[in-house]
C-alpha positions as CSV (number, residue, x, y, z in Angstrom):
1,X,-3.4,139.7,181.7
2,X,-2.7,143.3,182.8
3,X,-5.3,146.2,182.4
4,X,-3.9,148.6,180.6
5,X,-4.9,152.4,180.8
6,X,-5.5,154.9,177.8
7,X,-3.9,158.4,178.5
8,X,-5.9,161.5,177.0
9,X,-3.0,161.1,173.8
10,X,-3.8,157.9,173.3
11,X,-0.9,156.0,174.8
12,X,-0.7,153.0,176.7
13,X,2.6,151.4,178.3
14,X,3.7,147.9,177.9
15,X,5.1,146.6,181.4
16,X,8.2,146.0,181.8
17,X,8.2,142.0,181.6
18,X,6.7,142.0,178.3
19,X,8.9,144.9,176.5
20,X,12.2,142.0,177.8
21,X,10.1,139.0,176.4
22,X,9.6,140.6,173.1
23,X,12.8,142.8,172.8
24,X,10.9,146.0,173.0
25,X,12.9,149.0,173.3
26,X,13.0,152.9,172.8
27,X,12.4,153.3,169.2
28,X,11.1,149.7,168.3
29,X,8.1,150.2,165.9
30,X,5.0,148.5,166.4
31,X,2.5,147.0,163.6
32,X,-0.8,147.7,164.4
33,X,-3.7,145.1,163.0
34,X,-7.3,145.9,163.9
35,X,-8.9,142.4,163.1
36,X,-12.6,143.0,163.4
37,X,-13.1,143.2,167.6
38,X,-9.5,142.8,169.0
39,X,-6.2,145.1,168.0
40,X,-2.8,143.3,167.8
41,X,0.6,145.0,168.4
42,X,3.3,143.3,167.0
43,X,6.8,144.5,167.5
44,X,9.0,144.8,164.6
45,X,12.1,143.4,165.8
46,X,15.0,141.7,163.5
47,X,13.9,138.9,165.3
48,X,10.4,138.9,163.7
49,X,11.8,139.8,160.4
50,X,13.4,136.3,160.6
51,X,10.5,134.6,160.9
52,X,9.0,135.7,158.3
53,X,11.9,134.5,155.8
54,X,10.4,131.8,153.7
55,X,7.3,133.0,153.3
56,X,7.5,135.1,150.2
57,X,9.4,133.2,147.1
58,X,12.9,134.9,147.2
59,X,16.6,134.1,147.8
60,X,16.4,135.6,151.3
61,X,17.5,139.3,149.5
62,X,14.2,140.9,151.0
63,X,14.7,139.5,154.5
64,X,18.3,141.1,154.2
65,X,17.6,144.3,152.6
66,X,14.8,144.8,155.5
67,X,17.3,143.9,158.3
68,X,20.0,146.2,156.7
69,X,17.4,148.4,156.5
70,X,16.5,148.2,160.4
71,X,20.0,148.6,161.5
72,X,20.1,152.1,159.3
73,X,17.3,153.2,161.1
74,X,18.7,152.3,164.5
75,X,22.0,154.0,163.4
76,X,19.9,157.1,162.6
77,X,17.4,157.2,165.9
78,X,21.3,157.6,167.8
């Protein structure tokens, strides 16, 4: 576990080792869940849009609507 320091705008980095583990780069947007006493980042990546395939009753058309969706967005951020 790494400590992590707050800057006076209220941004942190995420070293290095953990951007490549999770396929963090310039641009990727983060979900944010306060659960109570901890706060979870969770990178939205296509990968993580792929695991969530299944879980909502569908033919896989909102898994690939969000991923064409993603790639717009990348197309867009260049």
């Amino acid at each position: 576990m790494k400590m992590l320091v707050v800057t006076t705008k209220g941004q942190v980095v995420i070293p290095s080792k953990l951007r490549r583990k999770y396929h963090i780069e310039k641009g990727t947007q983060l979900y944010i869940e306060d659960n109570g006493n901890e706060i979870i980042l969770r990178p939205i990546t296509p990968e993580y849009i792929k695991k969530l395939a299944g879980i909502l009753p569908s033919k896989g058309e909102l898994t690939r609507d969000l991923l064409r969706e993603r790639a717009l967005d990348k197309e867009r951020e260049k």
